[in-house]
C-alpha positions in Angstrom: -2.8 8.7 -2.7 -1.6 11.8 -3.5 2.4 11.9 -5.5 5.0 14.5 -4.4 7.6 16.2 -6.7 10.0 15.8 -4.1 9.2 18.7 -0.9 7.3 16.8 1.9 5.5 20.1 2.7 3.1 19.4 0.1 2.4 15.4 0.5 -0.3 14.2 2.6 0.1 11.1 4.2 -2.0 8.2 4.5 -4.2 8.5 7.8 -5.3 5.8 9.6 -9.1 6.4 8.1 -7.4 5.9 4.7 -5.1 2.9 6.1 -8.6 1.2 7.0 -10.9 2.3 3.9 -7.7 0.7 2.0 -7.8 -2.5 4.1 -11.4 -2.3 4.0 -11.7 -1.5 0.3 -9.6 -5.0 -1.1 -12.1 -7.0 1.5 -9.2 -7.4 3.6 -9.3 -8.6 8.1 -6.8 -6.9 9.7 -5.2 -10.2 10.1 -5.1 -10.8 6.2 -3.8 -6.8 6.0 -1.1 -8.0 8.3 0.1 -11.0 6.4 0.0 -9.4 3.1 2.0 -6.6 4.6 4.5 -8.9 6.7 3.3 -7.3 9.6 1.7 -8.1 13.2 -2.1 -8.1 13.3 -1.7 -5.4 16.4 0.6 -3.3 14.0 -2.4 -2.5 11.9 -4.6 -1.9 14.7 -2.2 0.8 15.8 -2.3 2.5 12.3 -6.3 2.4 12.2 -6.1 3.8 15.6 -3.7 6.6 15.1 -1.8 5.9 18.4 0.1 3.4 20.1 -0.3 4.0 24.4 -1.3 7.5 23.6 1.5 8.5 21.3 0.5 9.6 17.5 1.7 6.6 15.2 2.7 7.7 11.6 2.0 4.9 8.9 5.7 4.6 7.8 6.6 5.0 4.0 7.0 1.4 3.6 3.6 0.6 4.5 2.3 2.9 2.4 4.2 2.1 -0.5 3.3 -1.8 0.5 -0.3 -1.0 0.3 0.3 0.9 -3.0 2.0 -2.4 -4.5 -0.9 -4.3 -3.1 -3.5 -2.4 -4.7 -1.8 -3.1 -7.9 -1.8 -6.2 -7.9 1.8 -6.7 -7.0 2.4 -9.1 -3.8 5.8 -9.7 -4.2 9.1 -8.1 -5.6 12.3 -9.9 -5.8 14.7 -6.8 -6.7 15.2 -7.5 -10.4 12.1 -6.2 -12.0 9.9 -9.0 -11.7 6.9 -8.9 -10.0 4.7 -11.6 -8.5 1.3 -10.6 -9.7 -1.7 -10.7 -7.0 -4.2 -12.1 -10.0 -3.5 -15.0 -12.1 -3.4 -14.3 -15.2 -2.4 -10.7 -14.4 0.8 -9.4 -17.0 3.9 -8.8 -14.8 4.7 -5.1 -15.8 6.9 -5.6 -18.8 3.9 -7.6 -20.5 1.7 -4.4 -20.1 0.8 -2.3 -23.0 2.5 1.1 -22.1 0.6 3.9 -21.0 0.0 7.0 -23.5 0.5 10.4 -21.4 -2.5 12.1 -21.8 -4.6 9.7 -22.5 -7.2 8.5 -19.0 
């Protein structure tokens, strides 16, 4: 996913092939997409679709964000900083050794 400096003209958002290669890519049903994401099962049909009855459905930013959390390892957030890791074992963020710009 692609990071915007603040002008939506630039960001492209997730489509629905890159809603399902996401889904598709954790080894995730759509069922199991939809619980992880609080959502209905038919919900993520209409974003892997595109449309909902013929009218263009746009993945909102909370899903997308949701599905950048997930990817993360993050399954949970409780609106302090702490995180409920997706992995046991996994460091919740503050335990991470920081990142060195520059450095891949």
């Amino acid at each position: 996913m692609k990071t915007t400096t603040g002008s939506d003209d630039d960001f492209e958002t997730m489509t629905p092939e890159r809603f399902r290669l996401w889904r598709k890519a954790l080894g995730l049903k759509q069922k199991d997409a939809a619980d992880r994401l609080g959502l209905k099962k038919r919900m993520i049909q209409y974003y892997e679709k595109g449309d909902r009855d013929g009218r263009p459905v746009e993945i909102p930013k909370s899903v997308r964000l949701a599905c950048f959390a997930i990817s993360s390892g993050i399954d949970d957030f409780n609106g302090t900083g702490t995180v409920v890791a997706g992995a046991p074992g996994q460091p919740a963020p503050a335990d991470r050794e920081p990142e060195t710009a520059g450095h891949d």
